[in-house]
C-alpha positions, -999 to 999 in steps of 0.1 A, spaced: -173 -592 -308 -174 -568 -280 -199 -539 -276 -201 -505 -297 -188 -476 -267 -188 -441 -276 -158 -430 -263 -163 -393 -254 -197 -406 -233 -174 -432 -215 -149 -402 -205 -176 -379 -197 -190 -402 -175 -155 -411 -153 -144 -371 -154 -183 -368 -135 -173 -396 -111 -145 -379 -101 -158 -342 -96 -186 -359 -76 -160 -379 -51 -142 -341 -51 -174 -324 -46 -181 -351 -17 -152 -342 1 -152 -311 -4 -185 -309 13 -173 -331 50 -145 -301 47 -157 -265 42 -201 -273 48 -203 -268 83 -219 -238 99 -198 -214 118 -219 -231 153 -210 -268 144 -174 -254 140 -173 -236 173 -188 -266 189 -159 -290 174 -133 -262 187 -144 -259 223 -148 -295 226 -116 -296 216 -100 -276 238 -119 -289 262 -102 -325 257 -72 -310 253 -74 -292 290 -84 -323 305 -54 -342 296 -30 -313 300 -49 -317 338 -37 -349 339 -8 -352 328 22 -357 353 53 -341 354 85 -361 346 
């Protein structure tokens, strides 16, 4: 015979596995501070200017 689960803990426990992946991402996309996110947008647009600088005309 198989093992005794109690249901309502066995859903419990997958709806918690799936707010914590939420949660996760959730985290990589709003918890930065407002420096880190400057930092990421000038280095962006500083990549972005050096290929532009690059680039050839056709």
């Amino acid at each position: 015979m198989g093992d005794v689960i109690n249901l309502n803990r066995f859903r419990k426990g997958r709806d918690k596995g799936a707010r914590a992946q939420e949660a996760d991402a959730n985290r990589r996309k709003f918890g930065r501070t407002k420096a880190e996110r400057t930092a990421e947008e000038q280095d962006e647009a500083r990549h972005k200017a050096l290929l532009d600088g690059a680039k050839r005309e056709d």
